[in-house]
C-alpha positions in Angstrom: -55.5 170.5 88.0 -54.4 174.1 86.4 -56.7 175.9 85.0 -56.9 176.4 80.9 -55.8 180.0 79.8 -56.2 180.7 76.9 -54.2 184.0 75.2 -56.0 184.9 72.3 -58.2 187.9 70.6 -61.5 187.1 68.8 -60.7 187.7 65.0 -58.2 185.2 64.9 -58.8 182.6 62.5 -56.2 179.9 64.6 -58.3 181.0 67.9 -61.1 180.1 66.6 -59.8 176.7 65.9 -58.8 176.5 69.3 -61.9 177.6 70.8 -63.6 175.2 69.0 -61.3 172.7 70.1 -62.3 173.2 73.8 -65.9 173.7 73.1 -65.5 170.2 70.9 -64.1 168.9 74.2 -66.7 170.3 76.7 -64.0 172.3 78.6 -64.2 175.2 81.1 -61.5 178.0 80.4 -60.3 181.3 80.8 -60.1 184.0 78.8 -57.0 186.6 78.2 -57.3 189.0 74.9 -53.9 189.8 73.3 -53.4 192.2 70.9 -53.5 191.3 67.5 -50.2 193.2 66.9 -47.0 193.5 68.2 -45.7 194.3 70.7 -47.2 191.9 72.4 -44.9 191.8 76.1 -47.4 190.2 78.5 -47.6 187.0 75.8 -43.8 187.1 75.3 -43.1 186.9 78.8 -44.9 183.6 79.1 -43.4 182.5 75.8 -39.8 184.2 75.3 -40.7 186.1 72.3 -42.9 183.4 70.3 -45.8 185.8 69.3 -48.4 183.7 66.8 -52.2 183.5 68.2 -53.2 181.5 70.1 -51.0 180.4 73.2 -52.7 178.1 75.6 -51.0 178.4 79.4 -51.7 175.8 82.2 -50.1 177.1 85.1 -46.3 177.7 84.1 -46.8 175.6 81.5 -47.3 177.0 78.5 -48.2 175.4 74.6 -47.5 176.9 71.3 -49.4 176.2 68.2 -52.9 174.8 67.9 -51.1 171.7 66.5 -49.9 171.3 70.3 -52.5 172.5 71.9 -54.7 170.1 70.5 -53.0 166.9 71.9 -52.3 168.6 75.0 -56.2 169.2 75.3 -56.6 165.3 74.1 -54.4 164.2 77.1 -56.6 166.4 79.4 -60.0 164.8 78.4 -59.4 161.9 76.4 -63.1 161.6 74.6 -64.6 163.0 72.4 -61.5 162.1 70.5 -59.2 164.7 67.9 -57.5 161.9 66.8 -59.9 159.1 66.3 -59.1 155.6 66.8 -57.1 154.2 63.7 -57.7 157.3 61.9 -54.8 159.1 63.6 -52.2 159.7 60.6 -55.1 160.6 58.1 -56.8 163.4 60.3 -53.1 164.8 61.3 -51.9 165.1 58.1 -55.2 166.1 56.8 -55.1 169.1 59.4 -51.5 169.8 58.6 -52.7 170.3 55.1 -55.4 172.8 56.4 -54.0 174.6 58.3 -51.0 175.4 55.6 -52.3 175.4 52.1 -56.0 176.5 52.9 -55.3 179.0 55.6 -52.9 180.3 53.2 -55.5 180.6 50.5 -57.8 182.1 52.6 -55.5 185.0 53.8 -54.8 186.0 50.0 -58.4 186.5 49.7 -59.2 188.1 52.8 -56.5 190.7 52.5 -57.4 191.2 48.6 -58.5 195.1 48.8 -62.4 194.7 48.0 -62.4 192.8 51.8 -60.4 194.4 53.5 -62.0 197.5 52.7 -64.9 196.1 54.2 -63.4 194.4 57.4 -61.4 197.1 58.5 -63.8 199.8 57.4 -64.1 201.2 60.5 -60.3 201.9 61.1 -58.5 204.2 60.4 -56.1 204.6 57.2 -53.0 204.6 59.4 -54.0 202.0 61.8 -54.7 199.4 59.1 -51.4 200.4 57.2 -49.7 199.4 60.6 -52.2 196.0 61.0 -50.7 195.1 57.2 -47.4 196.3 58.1 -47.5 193.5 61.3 -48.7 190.7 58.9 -46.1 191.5 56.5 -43.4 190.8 59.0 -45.2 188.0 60.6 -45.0 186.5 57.1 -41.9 187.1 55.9 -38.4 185.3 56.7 -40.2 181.6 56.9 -41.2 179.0 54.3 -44.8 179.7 54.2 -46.0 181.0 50.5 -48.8 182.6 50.1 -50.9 182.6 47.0 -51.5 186.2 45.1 -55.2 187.0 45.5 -55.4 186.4 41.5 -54.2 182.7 42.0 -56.3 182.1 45.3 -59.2 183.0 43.4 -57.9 180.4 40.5 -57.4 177.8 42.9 -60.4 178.0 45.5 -63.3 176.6 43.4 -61.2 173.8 43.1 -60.4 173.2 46.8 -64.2 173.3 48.0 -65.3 171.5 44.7 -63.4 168.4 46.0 -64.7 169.4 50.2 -68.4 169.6 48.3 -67.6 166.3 46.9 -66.5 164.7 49.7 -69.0 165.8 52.1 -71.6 164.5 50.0 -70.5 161.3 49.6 -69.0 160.8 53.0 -71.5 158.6 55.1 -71.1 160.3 58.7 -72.0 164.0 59.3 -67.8 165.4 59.3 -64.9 165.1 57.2 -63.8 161.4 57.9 -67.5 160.2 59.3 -67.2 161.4 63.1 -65.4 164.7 64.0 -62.3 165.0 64.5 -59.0 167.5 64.2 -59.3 167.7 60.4 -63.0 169.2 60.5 -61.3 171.8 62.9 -58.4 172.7 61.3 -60.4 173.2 57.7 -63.5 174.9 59.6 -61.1 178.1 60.9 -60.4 179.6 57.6 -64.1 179.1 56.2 -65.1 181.3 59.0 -62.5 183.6 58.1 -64.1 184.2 55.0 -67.6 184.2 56.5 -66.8 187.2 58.4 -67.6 189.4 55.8 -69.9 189.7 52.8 -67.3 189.9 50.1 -65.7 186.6 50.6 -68.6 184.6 52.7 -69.8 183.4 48.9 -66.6 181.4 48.5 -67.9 179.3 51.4 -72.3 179.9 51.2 -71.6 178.5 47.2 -71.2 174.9 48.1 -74.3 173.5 50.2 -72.9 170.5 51.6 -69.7 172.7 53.0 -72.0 175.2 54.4 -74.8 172.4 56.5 -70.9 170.6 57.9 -69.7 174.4 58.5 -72.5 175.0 60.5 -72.5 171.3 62.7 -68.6 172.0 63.2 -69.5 175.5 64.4 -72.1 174.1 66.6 -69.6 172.7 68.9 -69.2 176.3 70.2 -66.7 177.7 72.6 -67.7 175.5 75.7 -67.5 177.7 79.1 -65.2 180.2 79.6 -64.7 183.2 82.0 -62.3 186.2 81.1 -58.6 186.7 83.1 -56.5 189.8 82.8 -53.0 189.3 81.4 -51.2 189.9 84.5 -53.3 187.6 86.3 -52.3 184.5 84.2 -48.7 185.9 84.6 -49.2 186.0 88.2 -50.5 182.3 88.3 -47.3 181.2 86.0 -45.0 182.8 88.9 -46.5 180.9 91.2 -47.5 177.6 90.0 -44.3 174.9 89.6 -44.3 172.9 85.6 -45.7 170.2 85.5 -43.6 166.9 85.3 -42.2 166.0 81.9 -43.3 163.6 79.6 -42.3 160.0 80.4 -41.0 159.2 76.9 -38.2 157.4 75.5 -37.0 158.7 72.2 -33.4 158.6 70.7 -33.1 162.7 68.9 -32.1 162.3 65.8 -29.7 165.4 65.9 -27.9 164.8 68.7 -29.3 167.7 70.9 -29.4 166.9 74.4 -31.7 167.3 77.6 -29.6 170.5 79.6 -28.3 172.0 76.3 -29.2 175.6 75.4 -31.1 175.9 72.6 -33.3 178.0 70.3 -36.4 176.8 68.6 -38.5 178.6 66.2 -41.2 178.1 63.5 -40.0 177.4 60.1 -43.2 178.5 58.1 -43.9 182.0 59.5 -44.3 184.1 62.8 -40.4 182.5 63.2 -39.2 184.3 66.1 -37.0 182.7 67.8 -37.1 181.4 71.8 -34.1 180.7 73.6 -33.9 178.5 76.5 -32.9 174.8 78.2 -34.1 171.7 76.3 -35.7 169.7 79.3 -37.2 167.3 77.1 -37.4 165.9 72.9 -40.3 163.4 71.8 -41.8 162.5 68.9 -44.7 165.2 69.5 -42.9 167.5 71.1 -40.3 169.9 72.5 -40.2 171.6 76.0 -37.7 174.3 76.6 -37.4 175.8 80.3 -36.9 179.4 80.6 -37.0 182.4 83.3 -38.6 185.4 83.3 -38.7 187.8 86.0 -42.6 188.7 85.5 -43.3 185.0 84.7 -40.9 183.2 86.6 -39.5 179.5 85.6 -41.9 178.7 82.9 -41.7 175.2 80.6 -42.6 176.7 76.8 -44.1 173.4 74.8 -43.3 173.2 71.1 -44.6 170.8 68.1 -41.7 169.4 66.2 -43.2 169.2 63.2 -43.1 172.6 61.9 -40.6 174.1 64.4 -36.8 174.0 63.8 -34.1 173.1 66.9 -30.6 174.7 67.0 -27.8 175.1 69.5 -27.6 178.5 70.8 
């Protein structure tokens, strides 16, 4: 079995989700920190130019999106479950949800100027002109739209007055009774705001939000051990992708297994990578590409969210 890399850097609200996810999972994992700006070419030789945080790599196989990453994590240890049994389309499209509207609404208030003030207080001026610069350009050019920081503030209270609600009411100790991908996917951006004292009270407000908060937390980050970049490149150039998925599925634009392709992400962070479609499912997309630092390398991609075009 390859070991689980994980390329990531720790104020990343979408790495925490995924850390979470493997310490949810009880999984042993290694550790590569990325920058949290580009360039990024150690990452971008595993991925052909996809750059969002995180990335997980298994050998030369290597998953975009936490989306992804969190069914690839569910094949590797099937219980506890992400997807619980007859639950599966609620807590998907729950997390979907999550991860778009209220990671979006937590960004315009983390990047509001009384906060960042405070979490990037001890930069200086020019470096965070050059972090906000990044994010503008990771934002822009998608669908994604952000909130002002005027209507964020409008529209929180009512966001965690309907979480406050639910979680009271709800009979098990998570968002849908046992845990699942939904509590993960809403718990990211809540610690986002928790990392400073300007916006933590938009999360410590609600009582019931802040005792689930702190049981989702409580999964930690399971075991991990730190790898340098050019290590897990190193392990990609030698190690051989694993076999495809064994999955029947009719695509419903015609695109073919052998065709060159690009595929990108349609929200934000849309570079685009280039490559041979080996493989279309209902999950899933797997382009193969070479690198001459990573070798022949397999780059996994949700479909939902990502778009497909002939290159």
């Amino acid at each position: 079995m390859s070991e689980l890399i994980l390329h990531h850097y720790p104020t990343s609200p979408f790495a925490e989700k995924a850390r979470l996810l493997l310490g949810f999972k009880g999984l042993s994992w290694r550790s590569v920190n990325i920058s949290p700006v580009m360039p990024k070419p150690d990452l971008t030789a595993l991925t052909g130019g996809y750059r969002r945080t995180p990335v997980l790599q298994m050998g030369a196989d290597v998953y975009c999106d936490t989306a992804l990453i969190a069914r690839r994590l569910e094949q590797e240890k099937a219980l506890p479950a992400f997807f619980p049994e007859g639950q599966e389309m609620i807590t998907a499209t729950f997390a979907a949800w999550a991860d778009s509207v209220v990671f979006q609404h937590a960004v315009s208030l983390v990047f509001q100027p009384a906060s960042v003030a405070v979490r990037f207080g001890k930069l200086s001026p020019e470096a965070i002109k050059a972090f906000l610069a990044d994010r503008a350009g990771l934002f822009s050019g998608g669908s994604a739209t952000r909130p002002s920081a005027e209507q964020a503030r409008h529209q929180w209270p009512t966001i965690m007055a309907r979480l406050e609600q639910q979680l009271q009411r709800e009979q098990g100790d998570f968002l849908f009774g046992e845990p699942s991908i939904a509590d993960f996917a809403l718990a990211h951006s809540l610690w986002f705001l928790k990392a400073t004292h300007v916006t933590s009270p938009l999360v410590d407000a609600y009582p019931a939000v802040l005792a689930w908060f702190g049981r989702v937390m409580g999964f930690g980050h399971g075991a991990f051990s730190e790898m340098t970049a050019e290590e897990a490149l190193e392990i990609a150039r030698n190690a051989t992708p694993a076999a495809l998925p064994d999955e029947q599925f009719d695509e419903p634009n015609g695109f073919e297994v052998g065709q060159q392709v690009v595929i990108a992400a349609t929200d934000y962070g849309v570079d685009p990578v280039a490559g041979e479609l080996l493989f279309a499912g209902r999950e899933e997309l797997i382009l193969r590409r070479e690198d001459e630092r990573a070798g022949v390398v397999h780059v996994h991609f949700p479909r939902f969210g990502f778009r497909i075009e002939a290159q």
